[in-house]
C-alpha positions in Angstrom: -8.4 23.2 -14.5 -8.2 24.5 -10.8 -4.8 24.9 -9.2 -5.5 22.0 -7.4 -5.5 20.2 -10.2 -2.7 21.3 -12.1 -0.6 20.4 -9.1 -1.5 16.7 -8.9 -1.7 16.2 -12.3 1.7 15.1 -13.9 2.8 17.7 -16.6 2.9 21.3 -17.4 -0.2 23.3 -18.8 0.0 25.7 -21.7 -2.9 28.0 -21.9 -4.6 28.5 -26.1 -7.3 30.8 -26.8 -9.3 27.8 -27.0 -8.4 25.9 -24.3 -5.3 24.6 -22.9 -2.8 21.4 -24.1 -1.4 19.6 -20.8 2.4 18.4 -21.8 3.7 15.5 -19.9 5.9 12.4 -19.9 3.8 9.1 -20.2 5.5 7.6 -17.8 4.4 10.3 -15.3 1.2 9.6 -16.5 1.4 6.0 -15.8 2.9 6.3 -12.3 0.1 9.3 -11.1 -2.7 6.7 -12.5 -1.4 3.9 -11.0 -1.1 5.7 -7.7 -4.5 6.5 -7.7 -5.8 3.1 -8.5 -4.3 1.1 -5.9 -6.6 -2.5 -5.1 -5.8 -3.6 -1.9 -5.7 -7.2 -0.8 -6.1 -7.7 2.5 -4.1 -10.2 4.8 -5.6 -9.9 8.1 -4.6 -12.8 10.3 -5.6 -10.8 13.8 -6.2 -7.8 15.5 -5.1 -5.2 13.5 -7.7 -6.2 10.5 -9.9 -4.3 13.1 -8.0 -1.4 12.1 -7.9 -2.1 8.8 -11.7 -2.4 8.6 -11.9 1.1 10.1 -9.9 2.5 8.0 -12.2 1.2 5.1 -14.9 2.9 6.9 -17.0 5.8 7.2 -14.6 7.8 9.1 -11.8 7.2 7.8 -13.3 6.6 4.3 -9.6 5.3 2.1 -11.3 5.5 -1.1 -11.2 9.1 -0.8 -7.5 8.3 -1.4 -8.1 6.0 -4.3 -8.0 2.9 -2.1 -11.6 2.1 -3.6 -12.0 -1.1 -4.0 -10.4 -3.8 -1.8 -10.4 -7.1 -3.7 -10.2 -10.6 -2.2 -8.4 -12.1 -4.9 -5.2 -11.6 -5.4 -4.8 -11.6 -9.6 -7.0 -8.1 -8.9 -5.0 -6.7 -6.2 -2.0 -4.0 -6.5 -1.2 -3.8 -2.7 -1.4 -6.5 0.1 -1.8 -5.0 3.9 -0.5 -7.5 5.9 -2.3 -7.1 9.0 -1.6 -9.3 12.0 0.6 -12.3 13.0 2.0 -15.0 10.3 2.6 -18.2 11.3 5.1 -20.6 9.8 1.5 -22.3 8.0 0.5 -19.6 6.6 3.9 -18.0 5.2 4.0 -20.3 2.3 0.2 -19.3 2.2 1.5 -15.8 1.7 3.7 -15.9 -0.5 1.6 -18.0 -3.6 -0.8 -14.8 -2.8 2.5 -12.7 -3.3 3.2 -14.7 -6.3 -0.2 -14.5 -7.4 -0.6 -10.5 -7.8 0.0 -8.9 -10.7 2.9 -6.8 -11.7 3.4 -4.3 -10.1 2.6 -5.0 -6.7 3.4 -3.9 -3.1 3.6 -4.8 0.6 2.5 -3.3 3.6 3.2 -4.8 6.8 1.1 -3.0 8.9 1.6 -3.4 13.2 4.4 -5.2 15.5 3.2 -9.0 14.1 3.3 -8.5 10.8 6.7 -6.3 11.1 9.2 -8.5 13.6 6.6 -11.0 14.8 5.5 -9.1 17.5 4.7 -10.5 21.5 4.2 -13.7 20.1 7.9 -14.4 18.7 9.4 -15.1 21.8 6.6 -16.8 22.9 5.9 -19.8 20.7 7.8 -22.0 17.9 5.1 -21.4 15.3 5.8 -17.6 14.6 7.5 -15.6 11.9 10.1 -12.8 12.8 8.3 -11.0 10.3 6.6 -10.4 7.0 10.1 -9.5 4.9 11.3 -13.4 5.6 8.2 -14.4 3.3 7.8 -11.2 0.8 9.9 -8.2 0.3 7.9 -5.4 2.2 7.8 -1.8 0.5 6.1 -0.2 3.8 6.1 -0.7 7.5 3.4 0.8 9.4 4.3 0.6 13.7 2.2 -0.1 16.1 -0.1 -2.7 18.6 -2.2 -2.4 16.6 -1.3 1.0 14.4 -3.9 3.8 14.4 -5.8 4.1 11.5 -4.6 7.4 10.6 -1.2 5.8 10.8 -1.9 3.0 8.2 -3.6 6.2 6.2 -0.3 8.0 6.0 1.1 5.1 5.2 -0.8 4.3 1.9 -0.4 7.7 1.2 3.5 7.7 1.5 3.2 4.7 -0.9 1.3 6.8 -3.4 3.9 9.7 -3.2 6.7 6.9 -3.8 5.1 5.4 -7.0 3.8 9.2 -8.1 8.1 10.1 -8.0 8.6 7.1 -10.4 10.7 5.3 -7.6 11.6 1.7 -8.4 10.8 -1.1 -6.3 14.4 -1.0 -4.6 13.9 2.5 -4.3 10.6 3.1 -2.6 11.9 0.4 0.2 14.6 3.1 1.1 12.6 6.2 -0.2 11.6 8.9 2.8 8.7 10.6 1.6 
């Protein structure tokens, strides 16, 4: 193994004549797999699915990151990006998605809409003040509309939280 590898990978390595034995906790294991795997759904109700997209793209490329596949339905998803506005007909929309996922899941609300309903909150009745009055939200991710590099760091951060072992309740408050 390079040292690259033997710092990601959970565990320590003990070097044999023939080889080497990597000793590690299986729930390390489980936590650095999982982190790697993530499916995102996406939840793209305006303009920062744009940025989403790009992120998803060439340049920014997020399966590098182990973002591979993005999956529309929600039984094969691990993370939704909320990414835009929700209004009071689609909340209960969201949350049967929510609902739907499979253990464990997380939540990224990712620009101004999707974190405190954005411009459009003072604006008009139909609005919600944000995604955590639906769905409990692990990661926020600022901006109108957020860079892509910015909703990179932000997956990233969420891998870093589950790679620690950090419980739900925990990540919400983790600083990584």
């Amino acid at each position: 193994m390079t040292n690259t590898e033997q710092q990601s990978f959970p565990g320590q390595i003990h070097e044999l004549p023939s080889g080497g034995i990597v000793l590690s906790k299986l729930d390390d294991i489980i936590n650095w797999a999982r982190s790697n795997s993530l499916w995102p759904l996406t939840f793209a109700t305006s303009c920062c699915g744009i940025e989403y997209m790009s992120v998803a793209g060439a340049k920014y490329d997020f399966s590098r990151f182990g973002f591979e596949v993005a999956r529309a339905s929600p039984r094969q998803a691990d993370v939704i990006i909320i990414a835009g506005t929700i209004v009071n007909k689609m909340a209960p929309v969201l949350k049967r998605l929510y609902d739907q996922m499979g253990d464990p899941k997380y939540v990224i609300a990712m620009g101004a809409c999707a974190i405190s309903g954005g411009p459009f909150f003072y604006n008009t009745y139909s609005v919600v003040k944000g995604a955590d009055h639906v769905i409990p939200v692990d990661v926020y991710v600022a901006g109108c509309p957020p860079r892509p590099e910015a909703l990179l760091h932000a997956l990233i951060s969420l891998q870093e939280k589950i790679k620690s072992g950090l419980t739900r309740e925990q990540i919400k408050t983790a600083k990584v």
